[in-house]
C-alpha positions, 0 to 999 in steps of 0.5 A: 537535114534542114528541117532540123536545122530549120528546127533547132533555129526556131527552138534557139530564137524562141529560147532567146525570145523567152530570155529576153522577156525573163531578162526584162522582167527581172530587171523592171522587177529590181528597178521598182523604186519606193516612194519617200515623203516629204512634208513639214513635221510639227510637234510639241516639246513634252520634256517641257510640258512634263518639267512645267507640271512637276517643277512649281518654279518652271514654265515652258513651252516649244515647238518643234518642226522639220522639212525634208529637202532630199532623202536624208537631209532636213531643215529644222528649227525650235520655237518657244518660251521659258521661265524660272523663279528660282530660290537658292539659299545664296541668290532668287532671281526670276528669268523670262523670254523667247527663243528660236533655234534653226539649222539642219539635221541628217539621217544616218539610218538606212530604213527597211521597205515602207519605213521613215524612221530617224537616227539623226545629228544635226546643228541649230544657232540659237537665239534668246530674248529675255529680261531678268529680275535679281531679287536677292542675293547673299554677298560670298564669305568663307566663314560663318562666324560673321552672319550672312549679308544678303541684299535686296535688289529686285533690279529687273533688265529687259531686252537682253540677248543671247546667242548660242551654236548648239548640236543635236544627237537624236532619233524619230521613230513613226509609231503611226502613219505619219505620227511620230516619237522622238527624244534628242540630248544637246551640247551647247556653246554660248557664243555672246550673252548680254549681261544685267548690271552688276551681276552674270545670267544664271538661266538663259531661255532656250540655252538654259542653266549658265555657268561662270566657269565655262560657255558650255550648256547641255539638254535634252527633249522628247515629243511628238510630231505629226508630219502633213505630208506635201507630196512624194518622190 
C-alpha cells in the first residue's frame, strides 16, 4: 500500500513541478515588454517649400521638431521664416519676418508591435517678428460714378509683434525606420499684434492671413522628419 502511496506522491509533486514551470513560462512569456524610442524628430515643412515654388508672391521656409518625454507625450515646436508680396485690386503690401511656435502634442493612437506611429492633438503659443511695407491702397466707396482714389504709401514698419495660441490636429506615420510622414491642420486665436500706423496687418508670418472682423486664423502642413534616436525604454 505505501508503494503506491509513495507513488502517487511522487506522480502529484512531479505534476506540480511541471506546473510551476509551465506556469512561469507563461507569465515570463506575457510579461515581455517592447521597447519605445526616444529621440529628437526634425523635419521640413513641404507645404511651404511646394506654395514658394507655385505662389510667385510666397516665400517660406520652417522646420519642424519634436522629443518624447513618456510613451505618449511629446514636446514640440516650429521655426521659420515668411513673405508676401501681394497685389490686390484694392491694397499691395509686402509683409516679412520670423516666427517660433512651442507647445506639446499627445498620442491618441494605441500602436500595434514594433510600431511608432501618431495620431496627434497638440497646442503651441506662437510668436512673430515682422515689418510691413504698405505700397498702395485704394480709399473704400460704394459707388463707381467717382473714379477710384488710390494712395501711394510705401510706409515700411519694423519690429512688429504678434502673439498668438493655436491647436493642432494631425497624424505621424514611419514609412522607414525612423523616417517619418506627417500633415496637421491648425486653428488659430491672435492674442495681442502690433499694428503699423494708419492701417491693420493683413498677413502675420506664421499666423498667416488676418482678418478685421474676428482674431481667428487657420493652417495647415505637411512634411517629413527623420527622428535621431537617443536611447530606449
Amino acid at each position: 500500500m505505501w508503494k503506491y502511496v509513495t507513488s502517487l506522491l511522487l506522480v502529484f509533486v512531479t505534476s506540480i513541478s511541471i506546473a510551476q514551470t509551465a506556469t512561469g513560462s507563461a507569465v515570463a512569456n506575457d510579461t515581455i515588454t517592447y521597447e519605445k524610442t526616444y529621440g529628437l524628430r526634425l523635419g521640413l515643412d513641404l507645404a511651404s517649400i511646394a506654395r514658394t515654388a507655385l505662389d510667385e508672391e510666397y516665400t517660406g521656409f520652417q522646420i519642424m521638431a519634436d522629443f518624447r518625454l513618456t510613451d505618449d507625450w511629446y514636446i514640440a515646436g516650429e521655426l521659420g521664416t515668411e513673405s508676401l508680396d501681394r497685389e490686390t485690386n484694392q491694397v499691395d503690401f509686402e509683409t516679412s519676418g520670423s516666427f517660433l511656435k512651442a507647445g506639446a502634442d499627445y498620442n491618441f493612437y494605441n500602436n500595434w508591435q514594433d510600431l511608432d506611429n501618431m495620431l496627434y492633438s497638440g497646442f503651441r503659443v506662437g510668436a512673430s517678428n515682422f515689418s510691413t511695407t504698405l505700397d498702395r491702397f485704394d480709399y473704400y466707396q460704394d459707388n463707381d460714378f467717382f473714379p477710384v482714389d488710390s494712395q501711394i504709401s510705401g510706409n515700411k514698419t519694423d519690429g512688429l509683434l504678434a502673439i498668438w495660441a493655436e491647436v493642432q490636429a494631425g497624424i505621424k506615420v514611419e514609412v522607414l525606420n525612423n523616417l517619418y510622414m506627417g500633415i496637421n491642420v491648425q486653428l488659430k486665436v491672435m492674442v495681442s499684434e502690433d499694428e503699423p500706423d494708419g492701417f491693420g496687418n493683413l498677413y502675420v508670418p506664421g499666423f498667416g492671413r488676418t482678418y478685421d472682423t474676428n482674431s481667428i486664423g487657420v493652417g495647415y502642413s505637411y512634411g517629413i522628419s527623420y527622428r535621431i534616436p537617443f536611447y530606449k525604454k
